[in-house]
N, C-alpha and C positions, 0 to 999 in steps of 0.2 A: 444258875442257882434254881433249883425246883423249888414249886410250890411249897412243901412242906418244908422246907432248910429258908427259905424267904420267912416262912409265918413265926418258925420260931425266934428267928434272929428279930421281926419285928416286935415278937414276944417280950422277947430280952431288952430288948430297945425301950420298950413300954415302963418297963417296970426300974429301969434307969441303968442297967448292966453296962460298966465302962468297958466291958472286955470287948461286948459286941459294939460298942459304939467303934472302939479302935478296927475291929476288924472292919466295919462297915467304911469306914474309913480308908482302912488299904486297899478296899477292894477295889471302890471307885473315886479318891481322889483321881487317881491321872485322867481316867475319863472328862470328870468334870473339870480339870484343867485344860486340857485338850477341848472340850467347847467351847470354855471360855475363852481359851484364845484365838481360837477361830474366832469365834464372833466379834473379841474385841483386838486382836492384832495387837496386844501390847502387854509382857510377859507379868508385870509386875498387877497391874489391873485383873488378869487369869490369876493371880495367887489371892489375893484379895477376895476375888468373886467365888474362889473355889474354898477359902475360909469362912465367908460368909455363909454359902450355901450347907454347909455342916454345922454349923450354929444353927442355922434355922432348921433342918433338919433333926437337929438337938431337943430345938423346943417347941417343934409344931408333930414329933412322930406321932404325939398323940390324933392327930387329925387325917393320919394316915387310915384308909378304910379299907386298904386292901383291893381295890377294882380292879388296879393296874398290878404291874411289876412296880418294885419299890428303886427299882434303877430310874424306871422312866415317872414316876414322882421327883425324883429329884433330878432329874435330866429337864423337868418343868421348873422346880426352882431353881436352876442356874441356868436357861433360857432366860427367865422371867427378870431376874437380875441383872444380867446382860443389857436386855431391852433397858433397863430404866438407865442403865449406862450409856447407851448409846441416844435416848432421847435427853439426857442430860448435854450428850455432845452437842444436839443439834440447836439445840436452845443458847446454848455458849455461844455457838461460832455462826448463826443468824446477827445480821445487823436489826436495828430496834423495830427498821420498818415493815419485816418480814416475819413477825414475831407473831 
């Protein structure tokens, strides 16, 4: 995606366009599925996290500033998800004394 095909589709994004949110959507769910399950090895957890990440996506575009590619903003919020997942694991499966 160029620059200018990104700024518009953020354009559109901005101003609440269901059409490009769908597109946005098709273009990089499997991506963000495909991180997520790498990261977290468990398919149903990757569907979850790659739901997620389009909801917040939804409603933080506005916070979007453009510095980056808009892949790699959201390639950071479904990282960032991940991690709270996987520090959730660690915290479970620690007994109390190592906590």
């Amino acid at each position: 995606m160029n620059e200018s095909t990104q700024q518009e589709l953020v354009d559109n994004l901005k101003s609440g366009d269901t059409a490009s949110f769908a597109y946005l959507y098709q273009e990089f769910s499997g991506k963000v599925f495909t991180l997520a399950y790498r990261m977290l090895g468990n398919k149903e957890e990757a569907q979850d996290i790659t739901q997620e990440t389009f909801i917040r996506v939804f409603n933080n575009i506005h916070q979007f500033k453009g510095e980056s590619k808009l892949y790699t903003w959201i390639y950071t919020i479904t990282r960032n998800l991940c991690y709270h997942i996987l520090q959730s694991r660690k915290k479970v499966h620690l007994p109390p004394w190592k906590r």
